[in-house]
N, C-alpha and C positions, 0 to 999 in steps of 0.2 A: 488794904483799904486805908483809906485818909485817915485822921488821926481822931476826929469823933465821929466820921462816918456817916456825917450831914448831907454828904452830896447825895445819897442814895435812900434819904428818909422824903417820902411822899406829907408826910404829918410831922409834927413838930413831938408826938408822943411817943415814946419806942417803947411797944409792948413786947414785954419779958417776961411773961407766965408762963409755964408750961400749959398745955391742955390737959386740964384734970379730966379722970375719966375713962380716954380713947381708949378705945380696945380695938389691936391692929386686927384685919377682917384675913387678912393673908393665913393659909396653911400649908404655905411649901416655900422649899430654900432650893438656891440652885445645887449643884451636884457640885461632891468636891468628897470623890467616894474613892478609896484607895480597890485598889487594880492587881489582880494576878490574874497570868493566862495559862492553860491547859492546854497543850496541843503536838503534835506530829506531823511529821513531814505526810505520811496519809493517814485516811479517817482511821487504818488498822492502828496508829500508833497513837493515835488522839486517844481511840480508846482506852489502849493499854496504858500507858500515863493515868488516863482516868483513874483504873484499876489499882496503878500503885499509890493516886493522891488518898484515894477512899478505904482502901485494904491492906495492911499485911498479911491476912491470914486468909483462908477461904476455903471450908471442903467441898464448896460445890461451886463450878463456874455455866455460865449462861453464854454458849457460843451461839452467834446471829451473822448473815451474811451479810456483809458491810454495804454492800449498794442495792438491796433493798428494804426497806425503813419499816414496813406495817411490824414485823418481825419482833425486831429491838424492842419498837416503840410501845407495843402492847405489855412487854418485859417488866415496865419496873417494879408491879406490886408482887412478881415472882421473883424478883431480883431483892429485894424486900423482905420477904417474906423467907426465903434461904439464907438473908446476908450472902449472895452471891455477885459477883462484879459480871456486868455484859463485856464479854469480848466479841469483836469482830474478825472472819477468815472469808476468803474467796468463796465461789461455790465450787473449786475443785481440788482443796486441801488445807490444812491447817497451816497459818501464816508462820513461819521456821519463830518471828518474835512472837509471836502470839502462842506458841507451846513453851516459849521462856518462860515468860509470864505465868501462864500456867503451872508449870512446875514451881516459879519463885513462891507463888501463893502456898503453895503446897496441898495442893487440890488433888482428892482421888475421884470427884465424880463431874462429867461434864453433860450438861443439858441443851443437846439441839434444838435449837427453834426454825421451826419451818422443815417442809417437805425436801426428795434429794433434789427436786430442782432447784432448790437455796443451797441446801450444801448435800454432796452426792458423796455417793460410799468411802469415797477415798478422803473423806475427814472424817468418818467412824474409823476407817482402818490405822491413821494415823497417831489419833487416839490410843487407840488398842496398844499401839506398837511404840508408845510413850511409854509404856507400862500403867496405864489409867484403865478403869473399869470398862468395860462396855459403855457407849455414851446412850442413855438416853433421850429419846427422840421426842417432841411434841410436834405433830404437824396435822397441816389438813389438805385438801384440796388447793385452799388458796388463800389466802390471809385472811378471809373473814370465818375461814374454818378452823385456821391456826390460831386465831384469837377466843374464837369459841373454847377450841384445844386448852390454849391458857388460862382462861376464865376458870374454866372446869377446876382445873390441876389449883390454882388460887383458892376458889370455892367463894362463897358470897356471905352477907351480912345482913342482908336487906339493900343492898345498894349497888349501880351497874355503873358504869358510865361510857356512854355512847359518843365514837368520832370519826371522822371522815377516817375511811379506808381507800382512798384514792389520794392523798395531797397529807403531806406531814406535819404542816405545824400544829394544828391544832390536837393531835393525840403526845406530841411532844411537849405542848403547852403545858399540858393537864396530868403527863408523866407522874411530872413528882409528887403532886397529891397525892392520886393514883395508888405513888409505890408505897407511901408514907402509913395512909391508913388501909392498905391490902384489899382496895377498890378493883374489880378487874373493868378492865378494857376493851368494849367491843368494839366493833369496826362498822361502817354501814357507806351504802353509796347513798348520792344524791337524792335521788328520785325513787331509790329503789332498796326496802329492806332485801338483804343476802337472807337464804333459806337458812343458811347455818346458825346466822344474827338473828334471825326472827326464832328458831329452834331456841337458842340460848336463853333469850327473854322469856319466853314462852314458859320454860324446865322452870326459870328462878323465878318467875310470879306463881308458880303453882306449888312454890317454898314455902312463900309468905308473901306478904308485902312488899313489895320493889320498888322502891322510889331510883329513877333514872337522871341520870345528870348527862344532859346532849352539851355537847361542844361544839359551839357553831352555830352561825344566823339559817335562814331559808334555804339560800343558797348553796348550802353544806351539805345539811341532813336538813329537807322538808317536812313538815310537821306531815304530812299525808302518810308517810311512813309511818308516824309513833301513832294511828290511831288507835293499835292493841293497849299503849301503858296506862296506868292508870293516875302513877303519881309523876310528873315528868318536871323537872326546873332545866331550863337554858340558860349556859355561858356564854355570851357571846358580843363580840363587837362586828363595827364596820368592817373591818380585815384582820388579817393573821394577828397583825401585832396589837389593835385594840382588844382582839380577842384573851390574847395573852396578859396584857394588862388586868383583864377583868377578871382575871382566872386566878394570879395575882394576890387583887384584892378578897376574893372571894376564899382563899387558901390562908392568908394571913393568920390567923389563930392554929392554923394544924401546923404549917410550916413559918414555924417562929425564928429560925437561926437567923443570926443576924452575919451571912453569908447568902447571896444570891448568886446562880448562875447566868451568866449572858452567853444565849446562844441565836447560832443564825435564823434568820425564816427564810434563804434563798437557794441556801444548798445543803441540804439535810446531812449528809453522812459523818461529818465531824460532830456532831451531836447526839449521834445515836445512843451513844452510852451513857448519856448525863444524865438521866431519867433515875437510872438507879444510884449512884451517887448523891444526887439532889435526894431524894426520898430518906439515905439513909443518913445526911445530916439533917435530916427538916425542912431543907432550905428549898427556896422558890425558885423558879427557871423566868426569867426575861427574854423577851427577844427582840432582836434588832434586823437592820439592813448592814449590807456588807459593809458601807462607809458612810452610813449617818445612823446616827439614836434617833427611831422614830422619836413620834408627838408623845403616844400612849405608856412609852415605854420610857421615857425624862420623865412625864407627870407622875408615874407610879413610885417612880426611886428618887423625886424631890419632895417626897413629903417627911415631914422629923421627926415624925414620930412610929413613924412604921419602914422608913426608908432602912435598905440595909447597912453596915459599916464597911463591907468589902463585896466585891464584884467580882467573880473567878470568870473568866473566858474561856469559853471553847471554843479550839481552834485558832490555829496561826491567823497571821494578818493576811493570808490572802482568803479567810475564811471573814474573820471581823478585823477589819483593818485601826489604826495605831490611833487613828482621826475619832473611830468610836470611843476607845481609851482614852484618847484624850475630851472628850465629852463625857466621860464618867467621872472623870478627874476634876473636871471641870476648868481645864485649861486651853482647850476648844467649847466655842460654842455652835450649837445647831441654829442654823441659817433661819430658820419657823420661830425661837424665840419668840423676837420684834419684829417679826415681819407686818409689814404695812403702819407702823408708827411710824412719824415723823417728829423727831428729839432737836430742838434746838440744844445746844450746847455753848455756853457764855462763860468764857475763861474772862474773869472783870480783869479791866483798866486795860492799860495800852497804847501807844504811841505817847501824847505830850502829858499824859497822865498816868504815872511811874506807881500811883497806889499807894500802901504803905511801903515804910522801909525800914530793916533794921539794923540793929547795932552796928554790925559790921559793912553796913551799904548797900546790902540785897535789897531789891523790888520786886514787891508785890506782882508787875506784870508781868516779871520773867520767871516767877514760882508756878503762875496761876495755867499760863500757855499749854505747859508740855503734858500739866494734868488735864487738861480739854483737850489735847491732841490723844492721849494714852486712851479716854473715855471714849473719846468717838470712832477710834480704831474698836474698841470692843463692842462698842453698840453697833457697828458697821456689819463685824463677822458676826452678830448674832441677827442679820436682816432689819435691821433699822436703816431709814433716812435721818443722817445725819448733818444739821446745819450747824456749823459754826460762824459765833458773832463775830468773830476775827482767829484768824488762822497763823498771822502774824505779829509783829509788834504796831501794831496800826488801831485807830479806832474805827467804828462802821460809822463814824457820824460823817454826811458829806458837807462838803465847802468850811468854813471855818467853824474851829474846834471850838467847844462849849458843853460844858460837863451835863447841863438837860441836854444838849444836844444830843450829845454822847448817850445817854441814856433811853433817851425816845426811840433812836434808831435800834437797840439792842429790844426793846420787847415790839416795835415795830416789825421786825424780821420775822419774831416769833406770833404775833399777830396774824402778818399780812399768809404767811406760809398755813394759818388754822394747823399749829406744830399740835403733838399730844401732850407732848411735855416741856418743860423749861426746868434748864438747870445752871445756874451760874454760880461762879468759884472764886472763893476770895483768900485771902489771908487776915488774919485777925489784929488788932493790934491795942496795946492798953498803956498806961502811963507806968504801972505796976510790972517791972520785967519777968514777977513772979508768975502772972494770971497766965494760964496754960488751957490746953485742951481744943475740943472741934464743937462745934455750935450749926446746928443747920435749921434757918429761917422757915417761916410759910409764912403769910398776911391772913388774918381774917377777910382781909378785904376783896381777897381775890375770888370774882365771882363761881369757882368752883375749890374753892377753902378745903373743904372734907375731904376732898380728895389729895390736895395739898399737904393735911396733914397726916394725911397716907402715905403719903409719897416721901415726905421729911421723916416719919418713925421707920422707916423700912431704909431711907439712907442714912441716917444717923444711926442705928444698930450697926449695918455693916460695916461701914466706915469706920466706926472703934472698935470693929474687932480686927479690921485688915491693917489700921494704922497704929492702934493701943494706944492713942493721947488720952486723956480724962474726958469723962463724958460730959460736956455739959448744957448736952438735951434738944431737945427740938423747942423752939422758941417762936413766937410771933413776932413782928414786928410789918410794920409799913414799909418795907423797903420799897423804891421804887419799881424795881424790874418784878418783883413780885405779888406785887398790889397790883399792876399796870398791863399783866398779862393774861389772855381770856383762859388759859388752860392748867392745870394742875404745874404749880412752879416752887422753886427752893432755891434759896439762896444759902450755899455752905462756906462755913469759916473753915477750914481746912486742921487752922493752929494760930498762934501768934507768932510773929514776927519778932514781936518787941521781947521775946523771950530768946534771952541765946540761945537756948538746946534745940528749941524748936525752931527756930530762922534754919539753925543747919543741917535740921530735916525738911524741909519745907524745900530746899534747896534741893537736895541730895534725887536724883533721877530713882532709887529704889524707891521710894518715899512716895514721890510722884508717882509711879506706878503702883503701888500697895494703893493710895489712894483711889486712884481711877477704878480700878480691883473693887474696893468697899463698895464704889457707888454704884458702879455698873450691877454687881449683886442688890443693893437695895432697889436699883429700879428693877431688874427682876424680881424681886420678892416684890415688889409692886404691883405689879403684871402675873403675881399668881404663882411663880415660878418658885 
């Protein structure tokens, strides 16, 4: 900026208060969650991996057939409840790694899940012929008799929980609770209580008191089924993954670690065994799509105070691919962010107007550029329209230059467009080579101000944490482009110029990028995020 920065004051008075007071309305930060992945070449070896992240020791293992799910999934408060790892084998003999495992653990007893059409004689015989006990078998008819089976063998508390026995996520969701506090797991169809499921409920209300926890909206488990219970709460969202989300929140005091599972909602069998694992560190299960973080499932793990510190994956990248990970990490972002805003983006000065400059000859406009180019790349990948006032070394003013000129056409654009937001970028400059730090403007005078100064506490936090100059604050003033603009706007000093150290960050293309970085997160944490 010019050297008292007159050309950009609408009023002759520059207010320099802070807002006393404000208290930011925002309760979530973008994601920036460190990452490890769990997984095998197939679901048998995901599992085992699982087995060795969660166990060294184990006298009792839970073998399930890896390509049908009701089985595993019912498993965890028995897996729980044994400190026993789920491993997965074919239905016609013990995976040659899946008896390694076995042994490494040094387990003498193994518990079948499911009838011999899950797994048939010749994985009891295999068993046997390991030198391991006789295996014990839990099974029923068919999964909602083999979860009855399980329930039984669990035994109750007063409490059931009820979930789709046709389609996996939602008893996968709810696994880890489940395992955690030794909840068992029924199974039920749609339309239709199973006589096994209806017997189960039936046996534990005539315990005592049963209070039932269904997983799932209508469409899941219809309420016309539950009209025997007497105490009944529903989990449930729009789809699988709001489901999961809710379940989530709802778990958060039982499942305290500050470790979360991410697993898939589109292909079940690399997950099967995270149910018990999650249960026996506490931790919570997430779910995603193969190559995007849902909506439900960003909004659950950007919140700060409950969000987790680490994100374990299940499953290789053809299960949850690199692109999720990196949306954990927060180095991609999900395209739904900003979707449907439109963000002007004002790199100031430009063409016969060079800005400030400092000691060593730098300009203001060529610091200012590559951080509104860096900004509107990331606002772009997270679904915004992004407009830039100039993309070049040129001004937007037409026919001959003139610094109102200049200025009229930059909140003209964001005007004429009805943008959501307005953001322009400056370099700072003082007479003092000492004065340092980043400064980010709002006007009172800009007909939606509160929102303005929502917008400037949420870029100016991030911004000194991505660039570390001195903080010095969100401030008012009359600038023009932010007095002059109908929608929530900020004018940021970046640093000084007139400061050596700072010209030769101000400079420096990392610099520029960490910057763009700060702000893009303040306008998400604007947006909720």
């Amino acid at each position: 900026m010019a050297k008292l920065k007159w050309r950009l004051l609408g009023m002759l008075v520059l207010g320099l208060g802070f807002l006393a007071g404000f208290q930011n309305p925002v309760y979530a930060t973008p994601l920036a969650l460190e990452t490890s992945r769990i997984y095998g070449l197939r679901q048998i070896d995901t599992a085992i991996h699982v087995s060795k992240y969660g166990w060294e020791h184990a006298e009792t293992v839970l073998l399930a057939n890896c390509d049908n799910f009701p089985d595993a999934l019912v498993a965890a408060p028995l897996s729980h409840q044994l400190d026993a790892p789920i491993l997965l084998t074919p239905t016609g003999g013990v995976d040659e790694k899946v008896m390694q495992e076995i042994k490494r653990l040094g387990a003498q007893k193994v518990i079948l899940l499911g009838g011999v059409a899950a797994l048939n004689q010749q994985v009891e015989l295999d068993i046997v012929k390991a030198g391991l006990d006789q295996p014990e078998r839990i099974f029923g008819y068919d999964q909602y008799e083999t979860a009855q089976k399980v329930a039984e063998r669990v035994g109750s508390k007063g409490e059931v929980i009820l979930a789709s026995g046709e389609q996996f996520p939602d008893a996968l969701s709810v696994s880890a609770y489940a395992g955690s506090k030794e909840i068992p797991i029924l199974l039920t169809k749609s339309k239709q209580m199973p006589g096994s499921t209806q017997q189960a409920l039936n046996s534990l209300q005539e315990e005592g008191d049963l209070h039932t926890i269904v997983v799932g909206g209508e469409a899941v488990v219809s309420s016309a089924t539950l009209s025997g219970l007497k105490s009944v709460e529903r989990i449930f969202g729009n789809d699988r993954y709001e489901t999961a989300a809710e379940i989530y929140e709802f778990a958060r005091d039982t499942l305290s670690s500050q470790t979360a599972y991410l697993v898939t909602g589109e292909n079940f069998p690399d997950a099967l065994a995270a149910g018990g694992l999650a249960a026996k560190q506490r931790a919570s299960i997430v779910m995603t799509q193969t190559s995007s973080l849902p909506g439900p499932t960003y909004s659950v793990l950007s919140r700060p105070a409950e969000s987790p510190l680490q994100v374990v994956i299940i499953g290789g990248t053809a299960v949850i691919t690199n692109n999720v990970k990196g949306m954990l990490e927060g180095t991609e972002q999900p395209s739904y962010l900003l979707a449907g805003l439109t963000i002007v983006v004002d790199p100031g000065h430009g063409g016969p107007d060079p800005g400030a400059s400092g000691a060593s000859g730098s300009y203001e406009k060529n610091n200012t550029l590559p951080v509104g180019l860096n900004l509107a790349a990331l606002l772009r990948s997270a679904g915004a329209h992004v407009v830039l006032t100039r993309s070049t070394d040129i001004s937007p003013a037409e026919g001959a230059y003139s610094e109102r000129a200049d200025l009229e056409a930059r909140t003209k654009i964001a005007n004429d467009l009805n943008a959501d937001l307005f953001i322009s970028l400056h370099n700072d400059w003082f007479s003092n080579p000492a004065a340092s730090g980043a400064t980010t403007y709002y006007s009172s005078l800009n007909p939606v101000s509160n929102q303005s100064v929502a917008l400037a506490e949420n870029v100016q936090g991030e911004l000194i944490k991505s660039i570390g100059l001195t903080n010095r604050g969100v401030k008012n003033s009359p600038f023009y482009v932010v007095k002059n603009t109908k929608m929530p706007a900020v004018l940021i000093e970046l640093g000084f110029l007139s400061n050596p150290t700072e010209e030769n960050l101000l400079g420096s293309p990392e610099f520029q990028s960490k910057a763009a970085q700060g702000i893009y997160r303040g306008i998400l944490g604007f947006k909720g995020y």
